[in-house]
VMD Tcl script that draws the C-alpha trace (Angstrom):
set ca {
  {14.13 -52.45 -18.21}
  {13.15 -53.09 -14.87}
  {10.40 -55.31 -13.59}
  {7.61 -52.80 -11.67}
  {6.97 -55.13 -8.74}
  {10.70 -56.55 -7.42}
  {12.74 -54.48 -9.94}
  {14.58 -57.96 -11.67}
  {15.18 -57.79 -15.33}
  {12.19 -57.72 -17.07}
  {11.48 -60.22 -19.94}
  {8.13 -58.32 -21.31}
  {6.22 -55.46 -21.40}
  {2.63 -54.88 -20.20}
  {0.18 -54.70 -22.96}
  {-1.83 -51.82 -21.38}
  {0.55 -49.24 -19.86}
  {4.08 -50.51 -21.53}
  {5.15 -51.39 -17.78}
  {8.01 -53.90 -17.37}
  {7.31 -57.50 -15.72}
  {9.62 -60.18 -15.12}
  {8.80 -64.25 -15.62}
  {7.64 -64.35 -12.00}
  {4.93 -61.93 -12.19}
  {4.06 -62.37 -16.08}
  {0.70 -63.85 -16.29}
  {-1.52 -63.86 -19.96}
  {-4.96 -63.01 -20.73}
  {-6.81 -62.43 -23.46}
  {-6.97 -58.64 -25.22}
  {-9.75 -58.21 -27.64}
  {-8.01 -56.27 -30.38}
  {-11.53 -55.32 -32.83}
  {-15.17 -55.72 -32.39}
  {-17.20 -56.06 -35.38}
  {-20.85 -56.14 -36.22}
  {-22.56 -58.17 -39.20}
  {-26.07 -59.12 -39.12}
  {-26.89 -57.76 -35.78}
  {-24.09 -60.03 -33.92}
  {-21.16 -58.89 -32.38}
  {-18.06 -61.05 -33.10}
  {-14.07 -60.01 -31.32}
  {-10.88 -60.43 -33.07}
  {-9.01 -61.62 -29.46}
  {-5.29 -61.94 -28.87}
  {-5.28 -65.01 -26.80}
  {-2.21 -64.86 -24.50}
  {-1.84 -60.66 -24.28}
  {0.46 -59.53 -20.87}
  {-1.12 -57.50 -18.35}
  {1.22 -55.78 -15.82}
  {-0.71 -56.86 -13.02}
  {-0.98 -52.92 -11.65}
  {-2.99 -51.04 -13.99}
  {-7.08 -51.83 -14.80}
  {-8.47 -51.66 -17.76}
  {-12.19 -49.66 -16.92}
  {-15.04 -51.75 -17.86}
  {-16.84 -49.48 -19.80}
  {-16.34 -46.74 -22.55}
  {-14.61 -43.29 -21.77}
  {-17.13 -40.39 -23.35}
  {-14.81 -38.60 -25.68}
  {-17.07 -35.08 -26.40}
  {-14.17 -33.01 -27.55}
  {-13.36 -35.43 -30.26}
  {-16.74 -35.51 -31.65}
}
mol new
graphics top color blue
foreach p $ca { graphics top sphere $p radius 0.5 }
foreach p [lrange $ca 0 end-1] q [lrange $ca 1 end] { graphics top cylinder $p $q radius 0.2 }
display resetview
């Protein structure tokens, strides 16, 4: 697999989209894999060093899902 920015060998694979990304443009940040609620607090279950492929965005707030409901 290529790398999506310079097309080198890529060593990982973005965490949101699956995208390939080679050491120079791998960076880490956190993914927050669970949200849970007890006693009216919200706590995360967070991955600490998750890749991102740089390209896509994660949006910042909930997708309405209608059909599924």
């Amino acid at each position: 697999m290529n790398c999506w920015h310079c097309r080198h060998t890529a060593v990982g694979t973005g965490r949101f989209c699956g995208r390939g990304v080679c050491e120079n443009h791998a960076k880490q940040r956190p993914y927050i894999l669970e949200l849970m609620q007890n006693d009216g607090h919200t706590r995360a279950l967070v991955v600490d060093d998750a890749l991102p492929c740089g390209t896509c965005h994660p949006r910042p707030n909930p997708v309405a899902l209608p059909e599924l409901d």
